[in-house]
N, C-alpha and C positions, 0 to 999 in steps of 0.2 A: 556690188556683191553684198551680199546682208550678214554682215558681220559688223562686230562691236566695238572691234581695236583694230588700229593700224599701226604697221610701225612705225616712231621718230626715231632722227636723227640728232644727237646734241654735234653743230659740228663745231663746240669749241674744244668739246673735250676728243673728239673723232679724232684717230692716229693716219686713217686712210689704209688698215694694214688689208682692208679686202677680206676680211674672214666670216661674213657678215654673208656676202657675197657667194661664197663657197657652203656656206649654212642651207642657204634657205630649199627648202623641197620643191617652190615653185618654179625658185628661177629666175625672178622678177627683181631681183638687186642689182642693180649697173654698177658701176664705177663713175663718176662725171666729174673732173677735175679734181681728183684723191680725195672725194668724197662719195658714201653709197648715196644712189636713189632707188626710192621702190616705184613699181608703177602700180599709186593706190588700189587703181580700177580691178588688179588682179590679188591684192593681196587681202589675205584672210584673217590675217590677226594671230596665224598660231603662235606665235613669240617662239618660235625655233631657231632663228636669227639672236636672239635677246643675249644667251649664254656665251654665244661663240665669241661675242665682243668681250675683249680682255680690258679697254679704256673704261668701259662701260657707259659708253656715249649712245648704245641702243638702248631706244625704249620700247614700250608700247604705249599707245595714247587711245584716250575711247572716241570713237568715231564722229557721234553727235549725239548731242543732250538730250535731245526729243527723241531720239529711236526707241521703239516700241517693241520689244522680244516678242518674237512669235507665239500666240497662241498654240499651237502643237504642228505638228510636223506639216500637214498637209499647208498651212499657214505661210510655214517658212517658204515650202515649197513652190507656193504660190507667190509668194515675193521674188525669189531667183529668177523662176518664170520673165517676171515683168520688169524687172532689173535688167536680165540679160537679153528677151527678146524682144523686151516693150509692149508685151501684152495688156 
């Protein structure tokens, strides 16, 4: 997905309370041994998950060093493309 941030997890400070879980608009938070996981490949970076944690063990983190922000729309567009159907 061509996006800039994903979310972490701190799991020393993590409580396990799942709110995290119930935040996110995608979906893509499990639970795995009272701890969240995201499934990177789906998640967008909107930090909507970020607030609902009360420990403040969510973050967000920037994806990677070398990504290149899209030139203008048609750009971006063309990266999802190739992202998601391997164009």
């Amino acid at each position: 997905m061509a996006t800039y941030f994903l979310r972490a997890t701190d799991t020393d400070a993590c409580e396990g309370c799942g709110t995290c879980v119930d935040s996110c608009p995608l979906e893509i938070i499990t639970m795995k041994d009272d701890y969240p996981v995201v499934d990177e490949s789906m998640c967008i970076g909107c930090g909507v998950c970020i607030p609902s944690c009360q420990s403040g063990a969510a973050k967000l983190k920037r994806k990677e060093e070398g990504l290149v922000p899209p030139f203008n729309f048609k750009d971006l567009h063309h990266r999802l493309l190739k992202e998601t159907w391997h164009f």
